[in-house]
C-alpha beads as a LAMMPS data file, in Angstrom:
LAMMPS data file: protein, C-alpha beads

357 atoms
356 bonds

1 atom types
1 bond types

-500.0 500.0 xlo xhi
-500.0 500.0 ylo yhi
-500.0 500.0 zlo zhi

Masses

1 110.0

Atoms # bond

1 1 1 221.308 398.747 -432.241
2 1 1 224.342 396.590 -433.490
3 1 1 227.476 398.908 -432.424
4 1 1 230.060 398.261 -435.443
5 1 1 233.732 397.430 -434.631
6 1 1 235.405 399.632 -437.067
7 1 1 234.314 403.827 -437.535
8 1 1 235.659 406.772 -439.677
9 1 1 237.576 409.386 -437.741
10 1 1 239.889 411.996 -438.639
11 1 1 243.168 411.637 -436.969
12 1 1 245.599 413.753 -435.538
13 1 1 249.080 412.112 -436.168
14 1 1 251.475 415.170 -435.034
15 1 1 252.078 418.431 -434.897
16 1 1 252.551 420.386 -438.383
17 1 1 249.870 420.631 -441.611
18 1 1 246.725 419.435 -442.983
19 1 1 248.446 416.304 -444.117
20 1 1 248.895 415.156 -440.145
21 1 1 245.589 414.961 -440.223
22 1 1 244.335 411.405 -441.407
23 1 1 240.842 410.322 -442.582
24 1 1 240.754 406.968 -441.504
25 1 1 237.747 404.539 -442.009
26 1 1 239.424 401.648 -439.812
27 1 1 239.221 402.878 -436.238
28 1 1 238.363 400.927 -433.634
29 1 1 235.173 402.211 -431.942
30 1 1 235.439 402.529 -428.270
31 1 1 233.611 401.425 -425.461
32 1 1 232.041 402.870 -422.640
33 1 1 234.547 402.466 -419.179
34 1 1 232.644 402.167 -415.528
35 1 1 230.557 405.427 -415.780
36 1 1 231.122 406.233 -419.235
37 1 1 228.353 406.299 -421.894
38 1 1 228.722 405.692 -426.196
39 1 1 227.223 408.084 -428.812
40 1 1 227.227 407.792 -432.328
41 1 1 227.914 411.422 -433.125
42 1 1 225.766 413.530 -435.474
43 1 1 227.537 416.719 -435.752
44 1 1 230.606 418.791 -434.528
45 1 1 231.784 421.980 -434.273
46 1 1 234.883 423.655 -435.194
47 1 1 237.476 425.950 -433.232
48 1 1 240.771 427.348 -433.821
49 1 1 241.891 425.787 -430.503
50 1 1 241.983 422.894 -433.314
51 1 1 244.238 424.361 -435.532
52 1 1 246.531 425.688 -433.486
53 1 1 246.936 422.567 -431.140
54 1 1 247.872 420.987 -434.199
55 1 1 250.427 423.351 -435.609
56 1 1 251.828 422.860 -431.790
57 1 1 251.320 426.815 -432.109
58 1 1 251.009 427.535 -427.917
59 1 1 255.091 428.589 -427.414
60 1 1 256.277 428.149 -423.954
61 1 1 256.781 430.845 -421.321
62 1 1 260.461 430.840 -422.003
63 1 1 260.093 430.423 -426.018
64 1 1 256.742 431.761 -427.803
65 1 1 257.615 430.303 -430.855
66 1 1 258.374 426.666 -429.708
67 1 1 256.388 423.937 -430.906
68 1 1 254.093 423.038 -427.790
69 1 1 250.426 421.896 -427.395
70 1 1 247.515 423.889 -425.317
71 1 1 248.234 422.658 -421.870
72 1 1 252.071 423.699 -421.633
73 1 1 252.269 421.987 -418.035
74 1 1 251.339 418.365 -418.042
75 1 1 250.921 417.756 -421.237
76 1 1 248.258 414.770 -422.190
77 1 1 248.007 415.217 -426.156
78 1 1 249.292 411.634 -427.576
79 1 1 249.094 410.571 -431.106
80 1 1 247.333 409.295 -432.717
81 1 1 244.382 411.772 -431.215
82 1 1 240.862 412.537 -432.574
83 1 1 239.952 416.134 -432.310
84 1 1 236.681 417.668 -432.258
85 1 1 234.733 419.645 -429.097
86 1 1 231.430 420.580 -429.848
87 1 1 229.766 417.444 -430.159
88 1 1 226.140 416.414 -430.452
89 1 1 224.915 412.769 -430.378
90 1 1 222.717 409.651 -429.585
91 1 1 223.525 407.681 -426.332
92 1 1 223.799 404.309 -427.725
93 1 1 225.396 402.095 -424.772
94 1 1 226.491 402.824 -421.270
95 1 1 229.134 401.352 -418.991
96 1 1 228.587 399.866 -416.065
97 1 1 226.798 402.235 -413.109
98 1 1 225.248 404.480 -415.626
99 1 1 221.381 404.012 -416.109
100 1 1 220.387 401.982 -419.140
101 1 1 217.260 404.278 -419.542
102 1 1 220.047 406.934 -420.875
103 1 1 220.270 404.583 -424.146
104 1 1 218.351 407.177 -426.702
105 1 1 219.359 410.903 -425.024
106 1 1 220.156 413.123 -427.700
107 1 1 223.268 415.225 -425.952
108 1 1 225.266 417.612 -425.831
109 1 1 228.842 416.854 -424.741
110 1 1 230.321 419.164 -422.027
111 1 1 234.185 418.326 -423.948
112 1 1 236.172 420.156 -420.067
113 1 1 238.023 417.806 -418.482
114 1 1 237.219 419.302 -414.993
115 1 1 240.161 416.926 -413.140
116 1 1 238.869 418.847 -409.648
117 1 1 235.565 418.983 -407.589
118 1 1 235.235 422.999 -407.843
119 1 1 234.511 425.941 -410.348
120 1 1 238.788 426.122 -410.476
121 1 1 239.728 425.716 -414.063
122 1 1 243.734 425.405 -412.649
123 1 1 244.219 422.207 -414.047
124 1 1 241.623 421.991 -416.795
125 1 1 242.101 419.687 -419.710
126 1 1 239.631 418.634 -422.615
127 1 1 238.128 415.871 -425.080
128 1 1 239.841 416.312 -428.477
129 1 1 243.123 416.560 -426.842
130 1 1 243.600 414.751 -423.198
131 1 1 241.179 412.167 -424.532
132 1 1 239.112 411.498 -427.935
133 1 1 236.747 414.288 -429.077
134 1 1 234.237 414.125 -431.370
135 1 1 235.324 413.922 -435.562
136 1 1 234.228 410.779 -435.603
137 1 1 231.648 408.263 -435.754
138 1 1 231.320 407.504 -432.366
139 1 1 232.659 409.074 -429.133
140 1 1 233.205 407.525 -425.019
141 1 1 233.041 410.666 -422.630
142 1 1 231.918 410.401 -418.765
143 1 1 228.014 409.896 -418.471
144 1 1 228.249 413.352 -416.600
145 1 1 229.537 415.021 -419.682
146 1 1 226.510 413.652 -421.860
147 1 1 223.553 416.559 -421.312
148 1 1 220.062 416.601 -422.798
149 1 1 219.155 419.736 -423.706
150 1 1 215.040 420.917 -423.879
151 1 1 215.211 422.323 -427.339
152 1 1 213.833 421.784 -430.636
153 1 1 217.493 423.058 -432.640
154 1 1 218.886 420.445 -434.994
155 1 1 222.243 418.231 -434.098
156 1 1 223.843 420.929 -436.422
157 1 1 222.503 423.930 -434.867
158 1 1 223.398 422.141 -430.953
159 1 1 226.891 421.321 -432.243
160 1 1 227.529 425.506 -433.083
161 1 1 227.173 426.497 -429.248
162 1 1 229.572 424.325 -426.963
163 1 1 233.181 426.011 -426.927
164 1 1 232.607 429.289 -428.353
165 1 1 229.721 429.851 -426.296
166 1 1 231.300 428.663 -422.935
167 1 1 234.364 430.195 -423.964
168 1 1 232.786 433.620 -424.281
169 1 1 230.544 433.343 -421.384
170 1 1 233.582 432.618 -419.351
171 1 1 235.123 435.676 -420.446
172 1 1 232.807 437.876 -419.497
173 1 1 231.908 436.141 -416.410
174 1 1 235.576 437.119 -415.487
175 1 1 235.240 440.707 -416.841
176 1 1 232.039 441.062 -414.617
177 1 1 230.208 442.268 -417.415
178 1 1 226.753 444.050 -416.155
179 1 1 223.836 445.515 -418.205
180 1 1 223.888 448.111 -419.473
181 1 1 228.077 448.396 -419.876
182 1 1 229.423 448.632 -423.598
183 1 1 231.652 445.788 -424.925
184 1 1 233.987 445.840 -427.421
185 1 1 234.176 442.648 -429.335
186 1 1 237.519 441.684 -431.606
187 1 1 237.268 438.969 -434.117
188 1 1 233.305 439.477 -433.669
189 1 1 232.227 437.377 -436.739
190 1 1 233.963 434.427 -435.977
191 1 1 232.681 431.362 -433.619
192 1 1 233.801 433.362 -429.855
193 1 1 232.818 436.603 -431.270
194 1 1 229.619 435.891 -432.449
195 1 1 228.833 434.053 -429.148
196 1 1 229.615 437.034 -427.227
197 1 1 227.790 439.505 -428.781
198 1 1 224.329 437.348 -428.040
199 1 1 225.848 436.480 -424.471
200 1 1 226.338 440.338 -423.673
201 1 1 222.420 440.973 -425.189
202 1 1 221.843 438.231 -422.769
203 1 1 223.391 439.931 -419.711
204 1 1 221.712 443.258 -421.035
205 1 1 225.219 445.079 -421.992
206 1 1 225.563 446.424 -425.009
207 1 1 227.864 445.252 -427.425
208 1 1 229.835 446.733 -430.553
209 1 1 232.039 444.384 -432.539
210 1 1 234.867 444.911 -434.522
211 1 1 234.790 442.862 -437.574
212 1 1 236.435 442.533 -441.062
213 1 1 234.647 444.232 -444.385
214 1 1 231.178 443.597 -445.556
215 1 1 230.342 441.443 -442.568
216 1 1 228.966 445.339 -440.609
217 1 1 225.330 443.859 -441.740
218 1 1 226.139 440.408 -440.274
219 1 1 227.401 441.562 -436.917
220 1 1 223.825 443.953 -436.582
221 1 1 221.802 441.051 -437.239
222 1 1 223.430 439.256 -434.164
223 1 1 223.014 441.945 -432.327
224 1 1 225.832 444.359 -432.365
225 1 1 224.475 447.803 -431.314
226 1 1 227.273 449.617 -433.846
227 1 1 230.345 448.014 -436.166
228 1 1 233.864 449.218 -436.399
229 1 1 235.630 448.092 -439.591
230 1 1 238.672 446.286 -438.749
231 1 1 241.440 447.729 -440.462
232 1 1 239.873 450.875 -441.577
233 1 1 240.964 454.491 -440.106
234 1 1 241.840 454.718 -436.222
235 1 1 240.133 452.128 -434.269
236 1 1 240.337 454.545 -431.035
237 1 1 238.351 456.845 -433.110
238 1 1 236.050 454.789 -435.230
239 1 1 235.189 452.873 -431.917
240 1 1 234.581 456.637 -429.995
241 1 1 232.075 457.466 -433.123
242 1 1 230.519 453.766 -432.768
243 1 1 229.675 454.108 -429.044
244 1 1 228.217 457.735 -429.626
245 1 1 230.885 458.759 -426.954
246 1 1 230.144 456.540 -424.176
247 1 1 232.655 454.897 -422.572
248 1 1 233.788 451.037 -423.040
249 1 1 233.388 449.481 -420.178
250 1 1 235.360 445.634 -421.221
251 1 1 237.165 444.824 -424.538
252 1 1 236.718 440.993 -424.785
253 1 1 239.635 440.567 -427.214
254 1 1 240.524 437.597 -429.586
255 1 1 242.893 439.064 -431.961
256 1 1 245.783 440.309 -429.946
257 1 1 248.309 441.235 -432.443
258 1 1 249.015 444.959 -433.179
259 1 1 245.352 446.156 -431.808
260 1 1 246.617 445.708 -428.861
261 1 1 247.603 448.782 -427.633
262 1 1 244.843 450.667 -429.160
263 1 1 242.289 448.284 -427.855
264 1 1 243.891 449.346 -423.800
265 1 1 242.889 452.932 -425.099
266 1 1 239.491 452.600 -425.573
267 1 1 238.809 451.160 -422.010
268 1 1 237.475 453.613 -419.856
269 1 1 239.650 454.290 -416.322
270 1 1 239.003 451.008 -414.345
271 1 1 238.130 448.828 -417.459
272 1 1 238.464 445.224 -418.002
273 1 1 240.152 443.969 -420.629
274 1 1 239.420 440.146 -421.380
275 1 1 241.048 437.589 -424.085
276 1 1 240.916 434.304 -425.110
277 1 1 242.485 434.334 -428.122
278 1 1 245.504 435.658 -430.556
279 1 1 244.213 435.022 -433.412
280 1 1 246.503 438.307 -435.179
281 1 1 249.793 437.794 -432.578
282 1 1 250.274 436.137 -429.257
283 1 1 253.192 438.080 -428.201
284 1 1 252.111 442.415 -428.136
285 1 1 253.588 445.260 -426.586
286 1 1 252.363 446.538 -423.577
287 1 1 252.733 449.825 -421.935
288 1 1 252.778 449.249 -418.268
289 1 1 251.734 453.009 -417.764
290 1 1 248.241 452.561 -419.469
291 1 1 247.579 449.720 -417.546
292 1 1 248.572 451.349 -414.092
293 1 1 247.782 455.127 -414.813
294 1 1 244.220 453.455 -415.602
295 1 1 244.053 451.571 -412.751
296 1 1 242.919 448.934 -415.774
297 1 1 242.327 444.992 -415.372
298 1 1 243.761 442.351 -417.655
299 1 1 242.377 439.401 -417.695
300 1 1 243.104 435.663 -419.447
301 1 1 240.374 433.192 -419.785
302 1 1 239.779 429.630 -421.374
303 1 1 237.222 427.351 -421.608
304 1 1 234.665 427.561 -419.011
305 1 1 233.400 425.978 -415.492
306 1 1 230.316 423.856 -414.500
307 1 1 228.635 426.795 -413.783
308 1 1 229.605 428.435 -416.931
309 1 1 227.954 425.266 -418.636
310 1 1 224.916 425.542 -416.921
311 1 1 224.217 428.937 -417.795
312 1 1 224.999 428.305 -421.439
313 1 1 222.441 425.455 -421.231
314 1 1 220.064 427.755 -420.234
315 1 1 220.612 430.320 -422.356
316 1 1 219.709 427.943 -425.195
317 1 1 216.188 426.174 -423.598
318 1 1 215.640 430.455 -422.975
319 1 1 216.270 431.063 -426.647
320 1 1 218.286 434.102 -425.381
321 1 1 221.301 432.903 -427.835
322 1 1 220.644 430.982 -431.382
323 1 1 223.117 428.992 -433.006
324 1 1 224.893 430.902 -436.289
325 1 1 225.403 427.695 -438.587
326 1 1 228.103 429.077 -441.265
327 1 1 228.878 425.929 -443.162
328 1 1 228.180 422.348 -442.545
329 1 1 230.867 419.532 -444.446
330 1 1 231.223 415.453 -444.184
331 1 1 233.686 414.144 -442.088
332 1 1 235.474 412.519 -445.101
333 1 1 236.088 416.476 -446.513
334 1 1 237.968 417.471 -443.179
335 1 1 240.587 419.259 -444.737
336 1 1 238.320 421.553 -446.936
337 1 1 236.169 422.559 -443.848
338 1 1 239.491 423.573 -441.818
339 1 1 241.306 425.393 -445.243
340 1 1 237.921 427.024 -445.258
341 1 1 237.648 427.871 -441.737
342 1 1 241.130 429.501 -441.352
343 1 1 240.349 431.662 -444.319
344 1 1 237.175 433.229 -441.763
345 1 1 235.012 433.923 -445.197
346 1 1 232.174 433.237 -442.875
347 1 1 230.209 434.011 -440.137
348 1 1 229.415 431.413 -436.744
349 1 1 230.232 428.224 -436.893
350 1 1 231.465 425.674 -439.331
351 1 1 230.178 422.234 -438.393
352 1 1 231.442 418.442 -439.489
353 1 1 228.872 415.332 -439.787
354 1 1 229.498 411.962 -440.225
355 1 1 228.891 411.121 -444.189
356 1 1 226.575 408.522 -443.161
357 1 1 224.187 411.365 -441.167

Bonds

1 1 1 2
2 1 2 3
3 1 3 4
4 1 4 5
5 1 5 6
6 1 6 7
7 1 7 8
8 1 8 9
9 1 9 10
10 1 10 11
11 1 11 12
12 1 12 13
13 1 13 14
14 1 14 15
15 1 15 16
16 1 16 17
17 1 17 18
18 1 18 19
19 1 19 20
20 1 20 21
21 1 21 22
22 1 22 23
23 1 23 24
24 1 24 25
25 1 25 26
26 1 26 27
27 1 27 28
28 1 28 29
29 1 29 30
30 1 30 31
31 1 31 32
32 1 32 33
33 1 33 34
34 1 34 35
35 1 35 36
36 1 36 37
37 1 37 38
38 1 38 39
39 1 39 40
40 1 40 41
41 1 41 42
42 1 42 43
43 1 43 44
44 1 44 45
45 1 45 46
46 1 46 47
47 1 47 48
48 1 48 49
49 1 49 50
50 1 50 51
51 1 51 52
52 1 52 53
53 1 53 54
54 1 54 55
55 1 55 56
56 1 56 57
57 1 57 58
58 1 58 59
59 1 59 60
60 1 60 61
61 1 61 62
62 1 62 63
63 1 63 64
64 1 64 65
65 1 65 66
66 1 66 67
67 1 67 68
68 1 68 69
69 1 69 70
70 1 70 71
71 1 71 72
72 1 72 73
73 1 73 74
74 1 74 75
75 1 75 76
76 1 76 77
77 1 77 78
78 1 78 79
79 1 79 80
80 1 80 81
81 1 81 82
82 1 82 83
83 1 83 84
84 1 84 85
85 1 85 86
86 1 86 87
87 1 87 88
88 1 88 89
89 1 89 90
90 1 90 91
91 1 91 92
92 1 92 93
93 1 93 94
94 1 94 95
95 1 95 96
96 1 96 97
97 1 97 98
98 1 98 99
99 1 99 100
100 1 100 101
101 1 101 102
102 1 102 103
103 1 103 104
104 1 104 105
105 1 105 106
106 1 106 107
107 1 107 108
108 1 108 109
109 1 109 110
110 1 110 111
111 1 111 112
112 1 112 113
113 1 113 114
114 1 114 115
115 1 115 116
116 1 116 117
117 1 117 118
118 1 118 119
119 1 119 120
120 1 120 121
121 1 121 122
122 1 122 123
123 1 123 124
124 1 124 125
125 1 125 126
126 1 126 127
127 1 127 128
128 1 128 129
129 1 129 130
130 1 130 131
131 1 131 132
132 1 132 133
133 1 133 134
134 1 134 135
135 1 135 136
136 1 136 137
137 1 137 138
138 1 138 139
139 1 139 140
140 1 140 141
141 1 141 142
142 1 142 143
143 1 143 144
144 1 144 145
145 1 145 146
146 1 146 147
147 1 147 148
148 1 148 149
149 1 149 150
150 1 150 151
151 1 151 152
152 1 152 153
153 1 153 154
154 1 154 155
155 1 155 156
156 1 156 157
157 1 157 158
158 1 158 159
159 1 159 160
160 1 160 161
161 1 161 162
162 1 162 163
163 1 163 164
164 1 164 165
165 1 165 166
166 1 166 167
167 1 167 168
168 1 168 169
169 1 169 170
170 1 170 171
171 1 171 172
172 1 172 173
173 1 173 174
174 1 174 175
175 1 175 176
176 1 176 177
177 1 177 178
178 1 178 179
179 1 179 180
180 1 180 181
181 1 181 182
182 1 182 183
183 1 183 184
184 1 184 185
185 1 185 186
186 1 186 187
187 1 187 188
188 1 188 189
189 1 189 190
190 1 190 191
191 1 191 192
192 1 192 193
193 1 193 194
194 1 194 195
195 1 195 196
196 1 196 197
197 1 197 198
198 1 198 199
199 1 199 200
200 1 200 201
201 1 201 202
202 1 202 203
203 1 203 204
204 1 204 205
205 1 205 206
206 1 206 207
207 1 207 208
208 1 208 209
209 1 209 210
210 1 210 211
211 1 211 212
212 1 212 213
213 1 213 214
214 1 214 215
215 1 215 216
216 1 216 217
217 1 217 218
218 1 218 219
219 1 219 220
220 1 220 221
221 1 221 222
222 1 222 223
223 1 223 224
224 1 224 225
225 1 225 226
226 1 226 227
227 1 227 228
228 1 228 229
229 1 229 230
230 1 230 231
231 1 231 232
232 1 232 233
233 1 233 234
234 1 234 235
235 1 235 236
236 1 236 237
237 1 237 238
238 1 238 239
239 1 239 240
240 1 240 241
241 1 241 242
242 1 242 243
243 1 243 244
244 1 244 245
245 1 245 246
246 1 246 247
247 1 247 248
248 1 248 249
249 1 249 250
250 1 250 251
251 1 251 252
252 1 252 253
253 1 253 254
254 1 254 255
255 1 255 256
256 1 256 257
257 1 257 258
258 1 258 259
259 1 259 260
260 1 260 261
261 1 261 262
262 1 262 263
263 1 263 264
264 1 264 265
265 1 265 266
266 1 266 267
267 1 267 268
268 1 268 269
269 1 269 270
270 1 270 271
271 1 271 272
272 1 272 273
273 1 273 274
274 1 274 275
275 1 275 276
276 1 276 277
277 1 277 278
278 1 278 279
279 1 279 280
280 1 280 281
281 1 281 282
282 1 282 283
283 1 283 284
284 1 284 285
285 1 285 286
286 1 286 287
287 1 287 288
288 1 288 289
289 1 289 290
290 1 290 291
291 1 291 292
292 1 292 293
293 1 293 294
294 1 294 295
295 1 295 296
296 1 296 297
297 1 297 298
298 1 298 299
299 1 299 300
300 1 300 301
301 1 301 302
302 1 302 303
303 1 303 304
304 1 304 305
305 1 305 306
306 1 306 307
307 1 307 308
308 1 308 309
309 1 309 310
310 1 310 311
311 1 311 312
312 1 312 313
313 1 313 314
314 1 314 315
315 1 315 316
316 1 316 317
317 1 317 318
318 1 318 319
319 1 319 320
320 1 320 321
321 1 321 322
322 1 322 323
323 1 323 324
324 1 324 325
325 1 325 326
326 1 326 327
327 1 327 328
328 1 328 329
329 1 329 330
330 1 330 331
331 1 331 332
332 1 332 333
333 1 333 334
334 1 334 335
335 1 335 336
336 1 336 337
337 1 337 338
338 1 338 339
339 1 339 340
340 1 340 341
341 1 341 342
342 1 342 343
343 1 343 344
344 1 344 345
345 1 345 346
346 1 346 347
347 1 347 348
348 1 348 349
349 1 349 350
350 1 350 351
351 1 351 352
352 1 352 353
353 1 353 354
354 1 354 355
355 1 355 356
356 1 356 357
């Protein structure tokens, strides 16, 4: 095919609001480096990673409310930068050393930027913010980030598992979740949460979520085994009722916020507590004597590892996870889909498309 010179891409011009964010229908399309392959991307997911890397909300160690980017050491976000993580496309031209036959793989982009040879995730970095992502047109990425995938989902329905998925799998990787241990999962209806209710199923735990009103049907359908209303009555009680008594064996949190506390009461002696997010509050209050006195483990987690990938890839060809499309909007209507997605009136994934697809 004839590779245009000129794409659409939403750009991120600086940290602040929507209006740094600039649809732009005169971007030069990239090429594929050594290695490298082209795809003309067909859908993309959304994340709050992308929302709060551009309000520059990530603080410092010394400041939490400075203006800083998600990797607070070494930064590599530049502006202009495209977003965009989850991304599904067509291999349309390769670089040199990459295998022409690869021209025609549908994919599905692996956005880490590993930047070592090992499962360490110490210096991790990824596409949408140390390089191009995928709210675009087209998209270069490493030929080793470009995976087919044996399934029969839709670009849309591949472009809902990438980061939430990995992220949660990551999580309770680290939490050493095991069947038949209970899980309670914050923030459960959005894109993480929803992943890691299936991704417990998957590992045979059993999870309950903790979710805002009238999505308690929504959360059962995923798979939740019981539903605490967020925001309704004691959680440490409404979450003892939900599990019938047993104990909780991780919380896999991704509010933070003022649920903190109660959420380190609801873990058994010797729990694992596991977060990826702060969706309600970064900065909480911990009691040092729950944590010690309960000989408890905190954990922080983000993004995921090769290995983390790998699972998640077969997870999908498995069917043990399915995709939880909760709105799907043209590239050219970015600023709707993200005012819609930080008012979480859904449940999954939001996903952007090209206008052209």
């Amino acid at each position: 095919m004839t590779i245009p010179a000129k794409m659409a891409a939403v750009l991120l011009t600086g940290h602040g609001g929507l209006e740094k964010l600039v649809y732009d229908k005169d971007v030069p399309v990239p090429m594929p480096a050594q290695g490298e392959v082209l795809i003309r991307v067909t859908a993309c997911g959304m994340n709050n990673t992308d929302v709060w890397v551009r309000e520059g909300a990530y603080g410092t160690e010394d400041d939490p409310a400075a203006v800083s980017t998600w990797r607070r050491q070494g930064n590599t976000l530049t502006f202009p930068r495209i977003q965009g993580t989850d991304t599904v496309g067509h291999i349309i031209a390769v670089g040199a050393g990459v295998d022409p036959a690869r021209i025609g793989e549908r994919v599905l982009v692996d956005f880490s930027i590993y930047n070592r040879d090992d499962d360490s995730l110490a210096d991790i970095d990824y596409m949408g913010h140390g390089r191009d992502g995928g709210y675009a047109e087209y998209m270069a990425l490493p030929a080793e980030n470009a995976h087919v995938v044996a399934t029969d989902l839709s670009d849309v329905e591949l472009a809902t598992f990438c980061c939430a998925y990995l992220t949660g799998e990551r999580m309770l990787e680290r939490a050493r979740l095991a069947a038949g241990e209970r899980v309670l999962v914050t923030g459960a209806s959005g894109g993480v949460g929803s992943a890691i209710i299936q991704l417990a199923r998957a590992r045979g735990a059993i999870p309950i979520a903790v979710a805002g009103p009238g999505k308690e049907a929504a959360m059962i359908d995923i798979g939740a085994e019981a539903v605490v209303t967020r925001g309704k009555g004691n959680l440490v009680e409404a979450v003892h009722s939900a599990s019938r008594g047993h104990p909780i064996d991780v919380v896999a949190d991704l509010v933070g916020g003022p649920l903190f506390n109660d959420l380190l009461k609801v873990l058994r002696p010797e729990g694992r507590y596991t977060t990826a997010g702060a969706i309600a509050g970064p900065v909480v209050q911990l009691d040092l004597r729950t944590m010690y006195l309960k000989q408890l483990e905190l954990h922080g987690s983000s993004q995921g590892s090769r290995a983390d990938f790998r699972r998640l890839i077969g997870y999908i060809e498995s069917r043990k996870i399915r995709p939880l499309v909760g709105g799907v909007y043209p590239l050219s209507e970015f600023h709707r889909a993200q005012t819609e997605f930080m008012a979480k009136n859904f449940v999954g994934k939001l996903v952007v498309v090209p206008d052209g697809r």
